[in-house]
Residue, then its C-alpha position, 0 to 999 in steps of 0.5 A: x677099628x675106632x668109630x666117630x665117636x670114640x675118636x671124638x671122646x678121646x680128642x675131648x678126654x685128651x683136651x680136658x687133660x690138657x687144660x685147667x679150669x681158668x684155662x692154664x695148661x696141665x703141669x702135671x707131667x713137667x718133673x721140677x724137684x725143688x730143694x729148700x735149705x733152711x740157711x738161717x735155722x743153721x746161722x741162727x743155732x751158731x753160739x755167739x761165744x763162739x762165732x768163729x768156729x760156728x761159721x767155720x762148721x757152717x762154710x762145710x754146709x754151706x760152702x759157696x752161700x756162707x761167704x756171699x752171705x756173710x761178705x756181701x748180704x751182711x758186708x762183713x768181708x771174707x771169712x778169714x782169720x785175718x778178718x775180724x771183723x766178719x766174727x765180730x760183725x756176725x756176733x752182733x748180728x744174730x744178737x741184733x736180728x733174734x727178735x725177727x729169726x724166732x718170728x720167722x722160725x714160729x710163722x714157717x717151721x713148716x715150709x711144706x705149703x709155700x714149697x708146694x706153691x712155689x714146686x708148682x709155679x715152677x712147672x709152669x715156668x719149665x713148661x713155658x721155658x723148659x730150658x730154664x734151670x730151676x734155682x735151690x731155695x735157700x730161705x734167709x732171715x737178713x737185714x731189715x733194711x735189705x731190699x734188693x732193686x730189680x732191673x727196674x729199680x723195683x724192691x725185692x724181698x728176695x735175690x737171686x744167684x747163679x744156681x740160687x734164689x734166697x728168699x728173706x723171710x724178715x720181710x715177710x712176718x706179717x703186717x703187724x710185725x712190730x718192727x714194720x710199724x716202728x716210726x723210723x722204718x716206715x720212714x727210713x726203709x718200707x712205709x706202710x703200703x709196702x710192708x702190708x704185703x710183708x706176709x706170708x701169701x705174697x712170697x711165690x709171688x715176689x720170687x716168681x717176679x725175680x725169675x720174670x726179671x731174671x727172663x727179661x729184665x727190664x731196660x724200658x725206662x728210658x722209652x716212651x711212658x707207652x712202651x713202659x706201660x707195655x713193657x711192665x705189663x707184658x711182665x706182669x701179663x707172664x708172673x700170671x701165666x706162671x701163677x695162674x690160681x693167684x689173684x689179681x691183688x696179689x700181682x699187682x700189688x693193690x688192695x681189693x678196694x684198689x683194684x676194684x676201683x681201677x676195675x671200675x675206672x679203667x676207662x677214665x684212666x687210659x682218657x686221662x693218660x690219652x687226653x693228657x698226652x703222656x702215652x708218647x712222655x718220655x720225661x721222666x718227672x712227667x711219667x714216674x707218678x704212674x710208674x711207681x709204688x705208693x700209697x695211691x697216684x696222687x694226680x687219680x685220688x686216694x682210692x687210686x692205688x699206686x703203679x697205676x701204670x702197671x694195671x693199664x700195662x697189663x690189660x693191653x696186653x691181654x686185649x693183644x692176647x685175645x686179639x691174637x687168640x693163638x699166641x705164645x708165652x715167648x711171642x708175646x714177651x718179644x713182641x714190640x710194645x708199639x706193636x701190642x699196642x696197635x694190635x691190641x686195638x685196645x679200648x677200655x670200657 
């Protein structure tokens, strides 16, 4: 027979078990067993004097990845003896893309610590949704120029599949990479407030965003600038359910001397956007300054970070959360934004 207080200490052993010390749940006990394929350690070992028959050697591996890759990623067609071109196009390829392939073979010969990171989000994304299928990780060295949009036209490092998610890891060689400082890049392809987050500690982030995105997709962008708000924080609000150890700068996006001001001026923003009538703007010209990623938002100043949008978004959202105290991960992100929004009661300080 159990006394008071014996129960009492197995509730609480119970409820510490269950919880971490920033209150996310315990993952310790959902199973993910994540496989990596270094895919372009094998493109890369293919001898250019013999193409050919290194990309016919690599379909075996590779079957159903090589083809996409090579006809879709690189857009050199099918791999068939009648199409030259994805032989030739290949051969100038590994010659073009050596100097960012021996970067990323130097910076990630071991992948052991971003596949524990990602082995972890993963847990909590089947925690959350136990149904959804983790993908295999198939890491890549592509195209500079190869930035994928997301369902609201966000640029992504990375792409995803029916059974994969393909990480680039040229787009992750760290901010000094010689390449990114090049004039024509910073112009044509990433300028400089993207390519500072090219490096190594925003890849869990960038790929849990695809699977955010590949949860719910965003369609809000043609609704009113306070359902866009909403929408893009209530994203925001679940990539930091599945990250729960990772730092606001890094889900955002911002500086820390970006966020800090936003921290501080959270208040004047949200009076900016309310006394300025935009909550209800559905004009795209009128609301796209603060929906989008840039260098700051022009109309707050220079220690604005850009996507500012996405900040106030987010703390609606997790002034519904309090609010609400027993919701969940799926409520929320079903929830309608005008109701987060007036249940939120939210009033920045």
């Amino acid at each position: 027979m159990y006394n008071h207080s014996s129960i009492i200490g197995i509730l609480l052993i119970a409820f510490i078990g269950c919880t971490s010390k920033n209150g996310a749940p315990s993952v310790s006990q959902v199973h993910v067993n994540l496989k990596i394929q270094r895919f372009e350690q094998d493109l890369f070992a293919i001898d250019t004097n013999h193409v050919k028959e290194g990309l016919t050697t690599l379909e075996k591996k590779h079957p159903a990845f090589l083809p996409l890759y090579i006809g879709n990623v690189l857009g050199l067609g099918p791999i068939t003896d009648s199409n030259e071109l994805a032989f030739t196009g290949t051969k100038l390829y590994l010659m073009l893309n050596r100097k960012p392939f021996e970067k990323a073979k130097l910076l990630y010969k071991n992948f052991d610590d971003t596949k524990n990171q990602l082995t972890s989000s993963f847990q909590y994304t089947r925690y959350y949704f136990p149904d959804y299928p983790v993908p295999k990780i198939i890491t890549t060295v592509g195209p500079l120029d190869g930035l994928a949009p997301m369902s609201n036209g966000e640029p992504s490092p990375n792409f995803i599949g029916n059974d994969f998610l393909a990480i680039g890891l040229q787009f992750y060689l760290g901010k000094d990479f010689e390449i990114y400082n090049d004039p024509d890049y910073i112009s044509q392809i990433a300028p400089l407030y993207r390519s500072r987050r090219f490096s190594k500690e925003y890849i869990v982030a960038d790929v849990m965003k695809l699977v955010v995105d590949d949860l719910y997709p965003d369609s809000s962008s043609r609704l009113a600038f306070s359902d866009q708000l909403i929408e893009r924080g209530k994203r925001a609000w679940l990539l930091k359910k599945l990250l729960p150890e990772t730092h606001d700068t890094i889900i955002l996006g911002y500086t820390g001397q970006q966020l800090a001001w936003a921290e501080k001026n959270e208040k004047s923003i949200y009076n900016y956007f309310t006394q300025n009538g935009l909550l209800y703007e559905r004009d795209p010209i009128l609301v796209r300054p603060y929906l989008t990623d840039g260098p700051f938002t022009r109309e707050l100043g220079e220690e604005s970070p850009g996507n500012i949008g996405l900040f106030i978004g987010l703390r609606i959202v997790e002034s519904y959360e309090r609010k609400q105290k027993s919701t969940d991960v799926k409520m929320v992100m079903r929830t309608p934004a005008q109701q987060i929004l007036n249940e939120s009661r939210y009033k920045p300080k």
